[in-house]
C-alpha positions in Angstrom: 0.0 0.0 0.0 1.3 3.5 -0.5 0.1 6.4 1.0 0.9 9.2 -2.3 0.0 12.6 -3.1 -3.3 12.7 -5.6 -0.9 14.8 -8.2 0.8 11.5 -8.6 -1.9 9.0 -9.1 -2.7 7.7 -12.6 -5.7 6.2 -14.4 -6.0 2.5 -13.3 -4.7 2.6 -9.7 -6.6 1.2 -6.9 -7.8 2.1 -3.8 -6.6 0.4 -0.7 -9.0 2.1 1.2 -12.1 4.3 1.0 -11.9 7.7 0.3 -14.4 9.6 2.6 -15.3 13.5 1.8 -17.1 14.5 4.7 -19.7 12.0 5.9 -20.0 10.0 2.7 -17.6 7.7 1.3 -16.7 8.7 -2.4 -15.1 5.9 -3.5 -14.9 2.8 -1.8 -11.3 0.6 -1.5 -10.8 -1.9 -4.7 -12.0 1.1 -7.3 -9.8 1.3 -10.0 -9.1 4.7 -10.7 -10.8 6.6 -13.9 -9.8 10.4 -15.2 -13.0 11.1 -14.3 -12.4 9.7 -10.3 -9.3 11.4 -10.2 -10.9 15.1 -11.4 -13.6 15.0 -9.0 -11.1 14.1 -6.1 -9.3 16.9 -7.0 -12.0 19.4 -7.8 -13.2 18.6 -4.1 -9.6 19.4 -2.6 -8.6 16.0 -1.5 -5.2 15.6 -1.6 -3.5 12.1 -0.6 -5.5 9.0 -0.7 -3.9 5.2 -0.6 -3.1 2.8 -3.5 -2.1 -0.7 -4.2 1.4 -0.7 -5.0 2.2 -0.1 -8.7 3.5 -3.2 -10.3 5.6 -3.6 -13.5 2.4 -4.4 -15.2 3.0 -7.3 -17.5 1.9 -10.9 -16.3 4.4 -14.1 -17.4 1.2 -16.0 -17.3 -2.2 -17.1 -16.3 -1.6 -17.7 -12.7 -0.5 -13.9 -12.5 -3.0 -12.7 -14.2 -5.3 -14.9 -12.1 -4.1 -13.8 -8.5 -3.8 -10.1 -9.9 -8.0 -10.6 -10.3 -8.3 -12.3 -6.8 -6.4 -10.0 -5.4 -8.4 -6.6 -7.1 -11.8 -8.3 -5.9 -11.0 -8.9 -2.7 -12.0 -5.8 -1.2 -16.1 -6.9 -2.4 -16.5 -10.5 -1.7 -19.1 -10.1 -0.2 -20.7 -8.8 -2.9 -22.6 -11.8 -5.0 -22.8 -9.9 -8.4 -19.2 -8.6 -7.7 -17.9 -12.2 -7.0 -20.2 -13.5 -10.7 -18.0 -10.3 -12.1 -14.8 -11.3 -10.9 -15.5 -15.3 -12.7 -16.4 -13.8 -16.0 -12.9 -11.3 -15.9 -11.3 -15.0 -15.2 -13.0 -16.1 -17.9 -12.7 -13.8 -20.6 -9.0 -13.9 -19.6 -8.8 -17.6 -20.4 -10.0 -17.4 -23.7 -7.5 -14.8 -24.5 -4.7 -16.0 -26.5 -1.2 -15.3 -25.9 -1.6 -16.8 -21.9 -0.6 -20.3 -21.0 
């Protein structure tokens, strides 16, 4: 987990841990981060939330790619449609060529 300034966060990092503006939580941990995410955290003067570590972001094969999606849905496993999501990305993933 790193704890980094907003300035420095790019499309596709996730959240380690909600991000709360006021009372109401904005975006909850295990979000992948959008543009769009990252404007509205800024226009609403937050400035340092927490992230998964940044990886080299290349997989040498399926396992990888496998606990990389275990590992990004494990913040909503309790979540039924969120765990039916997290089969289909596994799936999709498998029938993918160029992973062995």
């Amino acid at each position: 987990m790193s704890h980094v300034k907003l300035d420095t966060v790019i499309e596709g990092d996730v959240l380690t841990e909600d991000v709360v503006v006021g009372d109401v939580v904005l975006f909850g941990a295990g979000t992948v981060l959008a543009k769009k995410f990252i404007d509205i955290l800024k226009m609403l003067g937050v400035d340092e939330i927490n992230i998964e570590n940044r990886e080299g972001g290349s997989f040498r094969n399926l396992k990888e790619v496998f606990n990389n999606i275990d590992k990004r849905f494990s913040y909503v496993e309790s979540n039924p449609f969120m765990v039916k999501l997290k089969y289909l990305a596994k799936d999709v993933v498998s029938n993918l060529r160029g992973y062995r």
